[in-house]
C-alpha positions as CSV (number, residue, x, y, z in Angstrom):
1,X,-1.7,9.9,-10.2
2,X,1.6,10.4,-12.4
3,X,1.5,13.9,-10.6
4,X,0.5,13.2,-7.0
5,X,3.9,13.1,-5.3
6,X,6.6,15.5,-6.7
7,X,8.7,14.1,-4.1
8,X,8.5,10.9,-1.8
9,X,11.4,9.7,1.1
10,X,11.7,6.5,2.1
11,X,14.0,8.1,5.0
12,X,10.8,9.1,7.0
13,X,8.8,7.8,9.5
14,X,7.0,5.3,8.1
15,X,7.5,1.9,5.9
16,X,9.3,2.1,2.5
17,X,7.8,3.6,-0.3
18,X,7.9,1.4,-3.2
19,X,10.7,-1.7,-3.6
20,X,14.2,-1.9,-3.8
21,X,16.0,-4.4,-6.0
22,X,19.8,-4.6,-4.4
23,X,22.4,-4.3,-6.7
24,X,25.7,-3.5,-5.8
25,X,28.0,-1.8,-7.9
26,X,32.0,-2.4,-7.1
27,X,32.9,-0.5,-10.0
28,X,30.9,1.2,-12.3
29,X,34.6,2.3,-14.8
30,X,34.9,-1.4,-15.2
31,X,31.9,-2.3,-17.3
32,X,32.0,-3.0,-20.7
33,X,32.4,0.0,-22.9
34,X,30.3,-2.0,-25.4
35,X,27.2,-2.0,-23.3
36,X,27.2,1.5,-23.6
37,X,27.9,2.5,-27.0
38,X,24.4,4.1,-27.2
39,X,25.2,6.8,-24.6
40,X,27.8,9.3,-24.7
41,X,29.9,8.6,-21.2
42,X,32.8,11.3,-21.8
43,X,33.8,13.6,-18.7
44,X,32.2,16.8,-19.6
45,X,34.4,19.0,-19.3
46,X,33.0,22.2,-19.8
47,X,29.6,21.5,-17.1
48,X,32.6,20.3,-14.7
49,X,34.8,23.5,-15.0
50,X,31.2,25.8,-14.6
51,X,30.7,23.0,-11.7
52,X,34.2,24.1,-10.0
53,X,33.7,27.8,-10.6
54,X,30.3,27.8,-8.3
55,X,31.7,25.9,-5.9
56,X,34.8,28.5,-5.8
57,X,32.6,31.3,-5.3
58,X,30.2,29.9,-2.9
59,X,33.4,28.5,-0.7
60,X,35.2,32.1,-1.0
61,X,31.9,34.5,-1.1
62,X,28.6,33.4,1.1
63,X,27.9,35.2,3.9
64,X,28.5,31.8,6.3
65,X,31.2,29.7,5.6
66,X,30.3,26.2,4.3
67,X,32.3,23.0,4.6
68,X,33.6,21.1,1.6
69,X,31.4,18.3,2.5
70,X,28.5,20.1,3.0
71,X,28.5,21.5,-0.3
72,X,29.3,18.1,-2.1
73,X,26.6,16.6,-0.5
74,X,24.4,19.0,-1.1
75,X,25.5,18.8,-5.0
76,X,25.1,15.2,-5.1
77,X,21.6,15.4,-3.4
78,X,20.4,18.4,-5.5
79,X,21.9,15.9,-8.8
80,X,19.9,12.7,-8.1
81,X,16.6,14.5,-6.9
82,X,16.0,16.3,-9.6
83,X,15.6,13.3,-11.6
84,X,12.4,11.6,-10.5
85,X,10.7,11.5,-7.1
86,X,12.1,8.6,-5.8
87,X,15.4,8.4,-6.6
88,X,18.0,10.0,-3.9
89,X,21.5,10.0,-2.1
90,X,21.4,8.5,1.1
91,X,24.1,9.2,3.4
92,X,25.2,6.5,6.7
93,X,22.8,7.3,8.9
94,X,20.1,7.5,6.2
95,X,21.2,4.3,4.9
96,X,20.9,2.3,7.8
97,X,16.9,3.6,8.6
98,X,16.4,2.1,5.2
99,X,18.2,-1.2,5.9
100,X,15.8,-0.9,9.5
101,X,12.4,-0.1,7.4
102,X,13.0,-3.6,5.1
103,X,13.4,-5.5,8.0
104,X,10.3,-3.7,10.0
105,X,11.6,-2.0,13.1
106,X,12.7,1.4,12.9
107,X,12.1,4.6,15.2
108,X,9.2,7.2,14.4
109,X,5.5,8.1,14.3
110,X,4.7,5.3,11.2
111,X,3.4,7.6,8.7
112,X,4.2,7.1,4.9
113,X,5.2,10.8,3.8
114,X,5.3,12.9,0.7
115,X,5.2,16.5,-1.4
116,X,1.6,17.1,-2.9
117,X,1.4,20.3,-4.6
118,X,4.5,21.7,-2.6
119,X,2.6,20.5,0.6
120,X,3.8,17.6,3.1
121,X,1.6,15.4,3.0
122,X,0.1,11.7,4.6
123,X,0.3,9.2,1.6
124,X,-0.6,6.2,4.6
125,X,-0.2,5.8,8.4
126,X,0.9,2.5,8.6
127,X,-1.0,-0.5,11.1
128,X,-0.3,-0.3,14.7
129,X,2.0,2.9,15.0
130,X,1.0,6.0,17.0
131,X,0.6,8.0,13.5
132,X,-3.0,5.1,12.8
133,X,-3.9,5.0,16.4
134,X,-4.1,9.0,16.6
135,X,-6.6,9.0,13.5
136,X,-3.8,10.4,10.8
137,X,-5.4,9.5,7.9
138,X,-4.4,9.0,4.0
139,X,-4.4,12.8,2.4
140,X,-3.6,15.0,5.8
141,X,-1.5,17.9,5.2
142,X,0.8,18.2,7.7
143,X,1.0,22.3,7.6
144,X,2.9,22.7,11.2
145,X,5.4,21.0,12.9
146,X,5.4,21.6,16.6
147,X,4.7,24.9,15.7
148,X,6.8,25.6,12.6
149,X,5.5,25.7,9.1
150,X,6.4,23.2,6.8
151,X,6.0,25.4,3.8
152,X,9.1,25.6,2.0
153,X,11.1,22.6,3.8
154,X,12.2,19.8,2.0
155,X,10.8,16.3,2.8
156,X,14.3,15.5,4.2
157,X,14.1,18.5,6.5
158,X,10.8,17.5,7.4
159,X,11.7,13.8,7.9
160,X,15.1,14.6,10.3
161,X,11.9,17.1,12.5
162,X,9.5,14.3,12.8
163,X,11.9,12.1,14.2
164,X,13.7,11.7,17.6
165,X,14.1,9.6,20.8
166,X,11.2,7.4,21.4
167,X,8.6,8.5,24.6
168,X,9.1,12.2,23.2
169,X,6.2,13.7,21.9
170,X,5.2,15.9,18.6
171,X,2.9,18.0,17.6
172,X,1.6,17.9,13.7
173,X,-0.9,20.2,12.8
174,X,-3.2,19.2,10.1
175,X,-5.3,20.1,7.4
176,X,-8.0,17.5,6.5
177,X,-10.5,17.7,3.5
178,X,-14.4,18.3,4.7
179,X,-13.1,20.1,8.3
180,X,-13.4,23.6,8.4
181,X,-9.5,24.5,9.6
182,X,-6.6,23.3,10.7
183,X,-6.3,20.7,13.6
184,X,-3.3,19.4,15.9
185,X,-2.7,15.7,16.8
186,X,-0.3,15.4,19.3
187,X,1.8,11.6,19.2
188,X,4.4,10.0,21.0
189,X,7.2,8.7,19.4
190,X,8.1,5.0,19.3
191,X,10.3,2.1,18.0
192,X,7.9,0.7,15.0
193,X,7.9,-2.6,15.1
194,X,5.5,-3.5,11.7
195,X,3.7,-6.9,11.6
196,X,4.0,-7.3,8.1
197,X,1.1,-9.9,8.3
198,X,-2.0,-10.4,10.3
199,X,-5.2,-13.0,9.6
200,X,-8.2,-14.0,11.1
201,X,-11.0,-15.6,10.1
202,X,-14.5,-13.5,8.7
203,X,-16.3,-16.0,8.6
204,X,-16.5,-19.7,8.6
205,X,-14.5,-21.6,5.7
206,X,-14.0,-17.7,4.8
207,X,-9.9,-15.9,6.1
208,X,-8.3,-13.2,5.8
209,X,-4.8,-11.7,5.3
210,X,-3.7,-8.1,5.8
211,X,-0.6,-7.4,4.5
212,X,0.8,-3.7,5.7
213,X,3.8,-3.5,4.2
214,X,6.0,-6.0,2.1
215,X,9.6,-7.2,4.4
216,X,11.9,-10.1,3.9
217,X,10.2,-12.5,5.6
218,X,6.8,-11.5,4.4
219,X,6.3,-14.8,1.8
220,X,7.0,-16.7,5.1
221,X,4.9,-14.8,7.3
222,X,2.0,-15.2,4.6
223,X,2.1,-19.2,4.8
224,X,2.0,-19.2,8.4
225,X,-1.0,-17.4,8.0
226,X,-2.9,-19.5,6.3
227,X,-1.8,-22.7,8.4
228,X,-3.5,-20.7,11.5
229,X,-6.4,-20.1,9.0
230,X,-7.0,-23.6,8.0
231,X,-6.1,-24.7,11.6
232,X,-8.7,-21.9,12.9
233,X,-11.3,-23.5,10.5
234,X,-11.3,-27.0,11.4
235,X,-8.7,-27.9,9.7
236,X,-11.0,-27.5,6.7
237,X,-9.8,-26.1,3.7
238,X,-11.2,-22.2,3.1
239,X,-13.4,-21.6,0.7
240,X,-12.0,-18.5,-0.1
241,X,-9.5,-15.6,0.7
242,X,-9.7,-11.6,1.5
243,X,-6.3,-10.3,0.7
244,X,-6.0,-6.5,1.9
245,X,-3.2,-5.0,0.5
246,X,-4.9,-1.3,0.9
247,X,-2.5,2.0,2.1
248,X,0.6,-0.7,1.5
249,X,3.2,1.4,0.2
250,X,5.3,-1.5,-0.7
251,X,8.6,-2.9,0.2
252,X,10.8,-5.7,-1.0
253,X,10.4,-6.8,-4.3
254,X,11.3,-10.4,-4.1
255,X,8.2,-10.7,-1.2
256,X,5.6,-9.0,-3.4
257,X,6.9,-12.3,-6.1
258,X,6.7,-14.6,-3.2
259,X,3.2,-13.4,-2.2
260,X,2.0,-14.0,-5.6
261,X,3.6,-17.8,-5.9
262,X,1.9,-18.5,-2.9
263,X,-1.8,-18.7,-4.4
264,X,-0.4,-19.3,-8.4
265,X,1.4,-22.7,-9.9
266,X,2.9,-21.2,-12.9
267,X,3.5,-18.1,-15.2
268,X,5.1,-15.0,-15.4
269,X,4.7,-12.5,-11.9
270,X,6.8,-9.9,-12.6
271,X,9.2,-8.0,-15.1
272,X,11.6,-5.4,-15.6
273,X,13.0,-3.2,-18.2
274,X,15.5,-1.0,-17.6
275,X,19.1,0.4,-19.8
276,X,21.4,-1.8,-18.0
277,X,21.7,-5.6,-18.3
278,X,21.1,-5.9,-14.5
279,X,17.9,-4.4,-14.3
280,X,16.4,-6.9,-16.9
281,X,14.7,-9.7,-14.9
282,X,11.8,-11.8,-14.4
283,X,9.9,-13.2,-12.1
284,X,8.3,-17.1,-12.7
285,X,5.8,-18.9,-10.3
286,X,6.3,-22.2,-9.0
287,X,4.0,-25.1,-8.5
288,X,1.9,-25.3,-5.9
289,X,-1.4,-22.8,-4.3
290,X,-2.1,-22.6,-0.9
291,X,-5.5,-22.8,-1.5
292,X,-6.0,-25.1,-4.0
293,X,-7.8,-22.7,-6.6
294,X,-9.8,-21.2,-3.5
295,X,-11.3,-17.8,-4.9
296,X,-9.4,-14.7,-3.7
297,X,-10.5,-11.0,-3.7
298,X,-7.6,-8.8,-3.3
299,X,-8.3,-5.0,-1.5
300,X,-6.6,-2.2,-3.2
301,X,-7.1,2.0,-2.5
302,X,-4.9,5.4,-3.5
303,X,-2.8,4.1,-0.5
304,X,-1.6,0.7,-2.4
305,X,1.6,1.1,-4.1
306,X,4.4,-0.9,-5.9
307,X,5.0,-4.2,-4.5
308,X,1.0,-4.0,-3.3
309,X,0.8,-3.4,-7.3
310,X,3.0,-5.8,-8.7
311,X,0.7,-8.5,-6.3
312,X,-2.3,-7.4,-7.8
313,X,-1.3,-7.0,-11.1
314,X,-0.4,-10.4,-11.5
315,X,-3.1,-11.7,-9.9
316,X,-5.4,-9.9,-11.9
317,X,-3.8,-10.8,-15.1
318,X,-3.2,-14.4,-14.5
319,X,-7.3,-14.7,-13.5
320,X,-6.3,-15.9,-9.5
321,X,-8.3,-12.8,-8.0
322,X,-10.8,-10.1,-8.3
323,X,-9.2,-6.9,-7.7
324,X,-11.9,-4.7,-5.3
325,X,-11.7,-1.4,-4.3
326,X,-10.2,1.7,-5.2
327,X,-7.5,2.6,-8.2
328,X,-3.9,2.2,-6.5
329,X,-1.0,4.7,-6.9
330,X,0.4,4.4,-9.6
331,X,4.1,3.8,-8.9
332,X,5.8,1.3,-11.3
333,X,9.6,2.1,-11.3
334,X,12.6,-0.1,-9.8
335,X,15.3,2.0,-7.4
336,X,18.4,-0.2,-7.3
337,X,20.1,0.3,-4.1
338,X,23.4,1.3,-5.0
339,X,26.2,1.0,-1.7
340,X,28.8,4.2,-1.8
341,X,32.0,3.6,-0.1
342,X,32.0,6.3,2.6
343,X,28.8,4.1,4.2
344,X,26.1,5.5,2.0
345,X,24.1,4.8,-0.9
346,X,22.2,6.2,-4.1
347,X,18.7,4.6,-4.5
348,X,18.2,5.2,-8.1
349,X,15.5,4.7,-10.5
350,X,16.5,1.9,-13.1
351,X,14.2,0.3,-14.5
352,X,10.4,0.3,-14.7
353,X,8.1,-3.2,-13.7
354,X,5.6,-4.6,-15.7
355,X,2.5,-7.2,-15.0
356,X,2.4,-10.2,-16.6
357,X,0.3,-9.2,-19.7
358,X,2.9,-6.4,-20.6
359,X,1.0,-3.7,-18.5
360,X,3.2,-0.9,-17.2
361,X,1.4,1.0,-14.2
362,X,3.6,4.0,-13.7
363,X,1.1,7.0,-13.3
364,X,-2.0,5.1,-13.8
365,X,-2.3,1.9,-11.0
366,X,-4.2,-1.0,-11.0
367,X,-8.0,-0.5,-11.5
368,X,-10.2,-2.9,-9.5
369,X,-12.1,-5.0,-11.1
370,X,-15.2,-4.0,-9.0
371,X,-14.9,-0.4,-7.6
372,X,-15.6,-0.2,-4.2
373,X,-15.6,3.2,-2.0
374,X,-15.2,3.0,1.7
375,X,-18.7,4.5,2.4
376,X,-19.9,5.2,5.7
377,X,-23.3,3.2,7.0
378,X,-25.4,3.5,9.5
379,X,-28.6,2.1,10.6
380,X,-28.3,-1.0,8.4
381,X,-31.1,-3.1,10.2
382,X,-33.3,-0.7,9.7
383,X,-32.3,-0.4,5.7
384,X,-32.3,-4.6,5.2
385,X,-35.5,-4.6,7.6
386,X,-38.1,-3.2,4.5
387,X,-40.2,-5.9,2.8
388,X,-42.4,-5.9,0.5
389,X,-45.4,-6.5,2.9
390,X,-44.3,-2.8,4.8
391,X,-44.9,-0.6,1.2
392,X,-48.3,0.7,1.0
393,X,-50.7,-0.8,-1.0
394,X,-48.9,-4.3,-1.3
395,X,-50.0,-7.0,-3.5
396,X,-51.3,-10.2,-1.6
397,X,-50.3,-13.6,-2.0
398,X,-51.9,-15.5,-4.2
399,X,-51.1,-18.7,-2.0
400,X,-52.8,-17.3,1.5
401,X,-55.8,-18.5,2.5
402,X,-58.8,-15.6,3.2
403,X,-58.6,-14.4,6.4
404,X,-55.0,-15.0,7.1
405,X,-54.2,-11.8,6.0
406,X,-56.7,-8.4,6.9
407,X,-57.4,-6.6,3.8
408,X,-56.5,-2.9,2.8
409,X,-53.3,-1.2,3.8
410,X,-53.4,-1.4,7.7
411,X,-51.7,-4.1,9.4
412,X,-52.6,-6.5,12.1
413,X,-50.5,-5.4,15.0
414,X,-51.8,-8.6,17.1
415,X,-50.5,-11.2,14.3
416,X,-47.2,-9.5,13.5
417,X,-43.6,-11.2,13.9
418,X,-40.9,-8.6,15.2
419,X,-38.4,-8.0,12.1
420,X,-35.3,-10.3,13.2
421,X,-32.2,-8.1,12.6
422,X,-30.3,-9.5,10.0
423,X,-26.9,-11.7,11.0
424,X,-24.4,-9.4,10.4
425,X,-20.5,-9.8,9.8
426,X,-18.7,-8.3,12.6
427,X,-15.1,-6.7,13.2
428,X,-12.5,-7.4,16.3
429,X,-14.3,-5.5,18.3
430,X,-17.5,-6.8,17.8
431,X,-19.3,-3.9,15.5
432,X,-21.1,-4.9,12.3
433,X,-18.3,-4.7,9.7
434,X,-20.7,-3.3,7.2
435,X,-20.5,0.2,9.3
436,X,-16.7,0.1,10.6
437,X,-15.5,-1.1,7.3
438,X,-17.6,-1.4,4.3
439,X,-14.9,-2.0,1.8
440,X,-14.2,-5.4,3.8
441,X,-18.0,-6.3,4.2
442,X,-18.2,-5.8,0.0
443,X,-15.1,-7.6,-0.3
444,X,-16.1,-10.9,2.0
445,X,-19.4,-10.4,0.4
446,X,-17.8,-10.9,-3.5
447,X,-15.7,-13.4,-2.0
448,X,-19.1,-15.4,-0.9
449,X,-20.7,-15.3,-4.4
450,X,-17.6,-16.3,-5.9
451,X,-17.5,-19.4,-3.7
452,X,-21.3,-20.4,-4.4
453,X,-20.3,-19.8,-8.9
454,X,-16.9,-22.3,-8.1
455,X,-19.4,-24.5,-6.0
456,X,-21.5,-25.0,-8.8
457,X,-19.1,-24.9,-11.6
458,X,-17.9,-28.5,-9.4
459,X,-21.0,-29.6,-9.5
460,X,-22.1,-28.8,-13.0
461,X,-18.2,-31.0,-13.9
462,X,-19.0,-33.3,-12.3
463,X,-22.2,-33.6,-14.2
């Protein structure tokens, strides 16, 4: 996973990738020279004299003339990119679409973009945006861009193509793993408005929370959530929680903590360890859960990232939840959002998070506690419809009377009962949830069993 991106924007059309702890710096010249005695801060001289001398040539010698901010931008954007995949210069325009993707409305298709092996590719669509209602799906290579190849552009390139005035349409041409050749989607553009949370109840005394994408107001949103829940049920308490946090490519670091003191009443959350002073914090939980101790079984896949791994994380180290699913991303550095005074800003990497047990999960994720593969199933009746009494050559039961039952292998057609399909768990739209989303169907499923153990752990107390 340390490898998947070489390159990631959270400038595109989609949410942010990953969280942003604001810092802003006034003055950097006016820190302490003491904190820095470890590091060598001198002008260098001779890298800034080789630094003047390109720029001299390129302003006197390329074959188009090229403005003096043009090529300082480009310098400063060529500087912070090459030194990790999510740090970059923002400039004002750029700045302000990631001040719009925080607060969850910003113009676009609603993809999560990045650069996989040099290709553009779909990390996550996000809910409810043309990019998840076309059928873009986590891993699409986007090889075409109404009609030009995307080989050899830049993400930021390929960002400013993607987007325009909402109501005008694009065409992405994809490649997609197990299809022969390449496809095109056509979308409409569109002010994306992201519902950070949505809930609804499985089953009864069972909810669930979806959470796409981690905004200011997400901790908030969360607890209104479960009031509908509880309200939904009754006003009964749940017996138990489905958190899906899967293709969440994260967001504000202060929700993901908030998210996480909702359902715990004390310990560490979150940490972070970074050169400078100001990138050392933590992250405590206060008292008080939601759902008073209430098992929880929290959905994770490749498309879960950052904040979405800082929640589970913590959950999974403090014991709240079972982690199901699929191994998240992998992404566990800070970018400190840095403000520049012509309007811009540097998101910079600064520090790298870590759970509550000391875990750091750059490169390698969180791995589920159960694994859990979103499997495609059909027929299920017919599969939970075998019994015993259908195999060939079936014992009899020792407890029927002679005659009830004819003997041999053939059945009597006169005395048998229909099978009764089983009562199955079923989406919005009214589908068994076992074939439209079997992740889910597992996840409600582990959430059951764990609900019947807590049950009788009660019982066997109160004993």
């Amino acid at each position: 996973m340390a490898h998947w991106l070489r390159k990631t924007s959270a400038l595109g059309v989609a949410a942010v990738f990953g969280f942003s702890v604001a810092i802003a710096i006034n003055a950097v010249a006016d820190k302490d020279d003491a904190a820095n005695t470890a590091t060598d801060n001198s002008i260098p001289l001779n890298e800034l004299r080789t630094f003047t001398d390109v720029l001299t040539r390129v302003k006197a010698d390329y074959v188009d003339p090229v403005s003096d901010k043009t090529l300082m931008d480009n310098a400063i954007r060529g500087m912070i990119d090459r030194l990790d995949p999510h740090s970059n210069y923002l400039d004002k325009a750029e700045f302000k679409d990631l001040q719009e993707t925080t607060t969850g409305k910003f113009g676009g298709l609603g993809i999560q973009v990045g650069m996989k092996d040099k290709v553009l590719t779909v990390i996550a669509p996000i809910d409810d945006t043309p990019a998840q209602k076309a059928g873009i799906k986590s891993g699409d290579r986007i090889v075409k861009i109404n009609g030009e190849f995307t080989q050899g552009l830049d993400l930021e390139k390929a960002v400013k193509l993607m987007r325009g005035d909402p109501g005008s349409k694009i065409t992405l041409t994809l490649v997609r793993e197990g299809k022969d050749k390449p496809f095109d989607v056509t979308l409409e553009r569109a002010i994306i408005n992201v519902k950070s949370v949505k809930a609804r109840m499985l089953d009864p005394n069972f909810g669930y929370v979806r959470i796409a994408q981690f905004q200011s107001d997400t901790s908030e949103q969360l607890h209104d959530a479960i009031k509908q829940l509880i309200k939904d049920n009754d006003n009964q308490p749940l017996k138990g929680l489905v958190l899906d946090l899967r293709n969440n490519p994260g967001g504000v670091l202060q929700a993901a903590v908030g998210v996480v003191d909702t359902f715990v009443n004390s310990g560490l959350i979150v940490y972070t360890n970074g050169r400078d002073a100001d990138s050392k914090m933590s992250f405590k939980a206060h008292e008080g859960d939601m759902l008073n101790g209430a098992p929880i079984v929290v959905l994770i896949n490749g498309g879960s990232a950052s904040a979405s791994e800082i929640v589970a994380g913590a959950l999974q180290d403090d014991g709240r939840a079972l982690i199901a699913g699929e191994r998240s991303f992998g992404k566990g550095s800070v970018q400190s959002i840095m403000p520049l005074s012509n309007g811009g800003a540097l998101r910079l990497t600064t520090a790298l998070y870590f759970t509550p047990s000391g875990r750091s999960i750059q490169g390698k994720g969180i791995t589920p506690d159960v694994e859990v593969h979103q499997l495609k199933v059909t027929d299920i009746d017919k599969v939970f419809n075998i019994r015993e009494a259908d195999l060939s050559g079936h014992l009899g039961n020792p407890n029927e009377k002679k005659g009830d039952e004819k003997k041999g292998d053939k059945k009597d057609d006169s005395a048998a009962v229909p099978a009764q399909p089983i009562k199955q768990m079923l989406d919005t739209e009214g589908k068994p949830l076992v074939e439209t989303d079997y992740q889910l169907y597992e996840g409600l499923s582990l959430l059951k069993g764990m609900a019947i153990m807590a049950q009788r752990d009660k019982k066997h107390a109160a004993k």
